[in-house]
N, C-alpha and C positions, 0 to 999 in steps of 0.2 A: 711844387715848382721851385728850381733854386733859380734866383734872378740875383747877379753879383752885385753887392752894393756897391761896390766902386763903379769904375768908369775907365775902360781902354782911352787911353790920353787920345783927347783930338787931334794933336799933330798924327799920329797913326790913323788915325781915322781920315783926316785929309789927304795923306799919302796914298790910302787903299783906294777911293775913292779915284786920286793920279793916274796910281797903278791904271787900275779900268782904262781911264777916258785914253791913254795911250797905248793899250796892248791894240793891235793888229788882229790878233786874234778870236773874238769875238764872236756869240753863238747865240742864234736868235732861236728861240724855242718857244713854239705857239703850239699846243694840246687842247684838250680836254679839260684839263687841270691846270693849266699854265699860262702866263704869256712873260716874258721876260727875255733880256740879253744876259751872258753870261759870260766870264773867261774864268777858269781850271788852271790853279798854278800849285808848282810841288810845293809841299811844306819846306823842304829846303829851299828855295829860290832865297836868295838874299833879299829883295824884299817882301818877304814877310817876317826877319828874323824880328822885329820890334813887336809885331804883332804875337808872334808866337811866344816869345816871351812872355808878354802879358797874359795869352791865353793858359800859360802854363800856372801859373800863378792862380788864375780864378780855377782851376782842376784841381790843386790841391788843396785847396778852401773849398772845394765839395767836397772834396775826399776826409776831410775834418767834421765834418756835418754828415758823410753819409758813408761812415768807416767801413760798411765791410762790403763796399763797391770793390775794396783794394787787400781784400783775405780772402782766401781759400779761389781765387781766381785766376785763370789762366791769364796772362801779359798782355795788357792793352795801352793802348798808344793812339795819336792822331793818325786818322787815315791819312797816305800820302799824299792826296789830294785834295786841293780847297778850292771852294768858288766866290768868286764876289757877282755879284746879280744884281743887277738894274729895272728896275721897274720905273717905266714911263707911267705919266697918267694912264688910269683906268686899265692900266697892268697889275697883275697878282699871281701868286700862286694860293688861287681861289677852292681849290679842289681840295676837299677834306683827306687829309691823307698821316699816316704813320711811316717813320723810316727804315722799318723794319716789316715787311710785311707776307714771309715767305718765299718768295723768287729769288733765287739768285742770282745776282748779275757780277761778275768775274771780275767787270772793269772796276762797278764801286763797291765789292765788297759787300754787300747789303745784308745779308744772314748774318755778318760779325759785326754790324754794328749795336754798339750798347748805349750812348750817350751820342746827344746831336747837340752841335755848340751854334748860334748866330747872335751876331755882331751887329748892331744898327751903325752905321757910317754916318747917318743923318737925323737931322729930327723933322719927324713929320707933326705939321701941326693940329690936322684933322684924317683920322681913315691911319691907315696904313699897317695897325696892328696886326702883331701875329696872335690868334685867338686859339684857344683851346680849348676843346667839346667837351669831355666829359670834367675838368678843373673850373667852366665858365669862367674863365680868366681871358682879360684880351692887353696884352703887353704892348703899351706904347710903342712908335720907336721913337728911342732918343739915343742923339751921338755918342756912342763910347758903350751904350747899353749891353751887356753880355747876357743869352740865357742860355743855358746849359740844363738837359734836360734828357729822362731816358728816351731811347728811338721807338721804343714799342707803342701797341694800338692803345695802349695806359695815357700816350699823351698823342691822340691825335688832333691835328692841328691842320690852319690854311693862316692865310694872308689875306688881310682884308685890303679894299680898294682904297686907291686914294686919290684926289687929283694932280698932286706933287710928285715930283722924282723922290723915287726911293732906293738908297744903297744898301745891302748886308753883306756880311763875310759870314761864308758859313760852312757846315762839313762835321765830322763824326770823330766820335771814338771807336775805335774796332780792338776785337781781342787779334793779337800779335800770334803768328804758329809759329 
């Protein structure tokens, strides 16, 4: 598991956080495996360039630690789209799942993704970990936190519950054609 030992600066963190509570657009998704609010903004949208910055930085400090991610491999990139997701209490994405898992889906890309990046916006004090099945690892969240990790069934993972509001920024690396 790479987990960044720095920290996306919390002024970015409270900005992403902004972002949300102000976008209009807003997408509530209650499943099987879900429940949460969400808004989808392009990597280019001018607010996220502080964030993406950062995030560009924690990619090539894995790519140092996990060098031949970036030889003999076809061109990968952030997918064009990113989500920030709101978990109210006793909200999660509960449902054990991998991000890669055969289906293809056109919109997000899902067969080309190789690395899955999330952002904790907040720190929660009890609950709210993202846990991981077969690593028995359960990632706090704390503000600024980044984990960056491959999308296959190698790292499958949910969201545990929590009674607090929970923020992340989150979204993929895919290979580029």
């Amino acid at each position: 598991m790479f987990i960044y030992k720095g920290k996306i600066n919390k002024k970015t963190c409270k900005e992403l956080i902004n972002i949300f509570e102000k976008n209009n657009n807003k997408e509530f998704k209650k499943t099987n495996h879900t429940t949460m609010t969400q808004i989808i903004l392009h990597k280019n949208d001018s607010c996220l360039f502080s964030f993406i910055k950062e995030l560009i930085k924690i990619k090539n400090t894995y790519i140092k630690k996990y060098k031949y991610i970036d030889k003999k491999q076809e061109p990968w990139d952030i997918f064009p789209y990113i989500k920030i997701q709101k978990y109210k209490p006793g909200e999660s994405y509960f449902g054990w799942h991998a991000e890669v898992n055969g289906e293809w889906n056109h919109e997000y890309n899902s067969k080309d993704r190789i690395l899955v990046f999330s952002t904790f916006l907040n720190t929660i004090k009890k609950g709210g970990e993202t846990e991981f099945l077969y690593q028995k690892e359960k990632i706090k969240p704390i503000e600024g936190k980044t984990i960056l990790f491959p999308a296959f069934w190698t790292h499958t993972h949910k969201g545990n519950l929590t009674k607090e509001i929970k923020y992340i920024i989150t979204g993929w690396y895919t290979y580029v054609y």
